[in-house]
N, C-alpha and C positions, 0 to 999 in steps of 0.2 A: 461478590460482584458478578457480575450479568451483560452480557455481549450486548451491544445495543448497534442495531443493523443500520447504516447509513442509508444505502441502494443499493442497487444493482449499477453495475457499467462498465466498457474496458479501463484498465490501468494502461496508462502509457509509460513511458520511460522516455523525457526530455533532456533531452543535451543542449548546454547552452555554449555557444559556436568560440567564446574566446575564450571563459572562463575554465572550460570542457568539465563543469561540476555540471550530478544528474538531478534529475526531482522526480518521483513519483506526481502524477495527475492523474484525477480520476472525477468525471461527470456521473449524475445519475441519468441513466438511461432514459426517464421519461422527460425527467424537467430539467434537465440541462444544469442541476444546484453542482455547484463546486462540493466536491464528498472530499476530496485527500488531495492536498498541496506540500509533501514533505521531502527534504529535500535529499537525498541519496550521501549517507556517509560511510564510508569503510568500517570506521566503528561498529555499527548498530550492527549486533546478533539477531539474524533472521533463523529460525528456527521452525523445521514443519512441525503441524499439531500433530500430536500422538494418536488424535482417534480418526484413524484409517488413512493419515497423508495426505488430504486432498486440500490442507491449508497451510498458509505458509500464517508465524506470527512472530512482529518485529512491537520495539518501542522506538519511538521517533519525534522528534519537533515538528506539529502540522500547523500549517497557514490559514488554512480552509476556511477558518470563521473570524478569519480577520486579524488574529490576536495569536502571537507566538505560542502556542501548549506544548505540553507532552501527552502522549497520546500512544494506548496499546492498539495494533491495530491488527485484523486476519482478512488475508483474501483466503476465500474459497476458491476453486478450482474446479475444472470439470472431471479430471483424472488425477489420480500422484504423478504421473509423467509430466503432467503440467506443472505441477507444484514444485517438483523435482529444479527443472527449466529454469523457472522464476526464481529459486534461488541461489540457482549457480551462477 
């Protein structure tokens, strides 16, 4: 298998105000397409990639195309400090 790049864009981290459950959201930088709608669970093992740190990679249920999946997914990062960050 083969990484298949959605876009580029920031990741945010949504708190929803009564539930206080998180989600991962992520837009593509040019065209605004919904890239990662998944929702933040204690469960999923996030894990940085081994070649040089600078990603983190989880498995997750994503929304994004409408239809409940499972789905492996990696943010890249611009440093390991970042990576580091995102996963604590």
């Amino acid at each position: 298998k083969t990484w298949a790049a959605r876009g580029i864009g920031m990741v945010r981290i949504l708190r929803h105000r009564e539930r206080l459950t998180e989600r991962l959201l992520m837009r593509d930088k040019k065209s605004k397409e919904l890239i990662l709608n998944a929702l933040v669970d204690p469960r999923i093992d996030m894990q940085l990639d081994g070649s040089g740190k600078f990603a983190c990679v989880w498995t997750c249920f994503d929304y994004s195309g409408g239809s409940l999946e499972e789905h492996a997914f990696a943010i890249k990062f611009r440093s390991p400090d970042d990576a580091t960050s995102f996963k604590a």
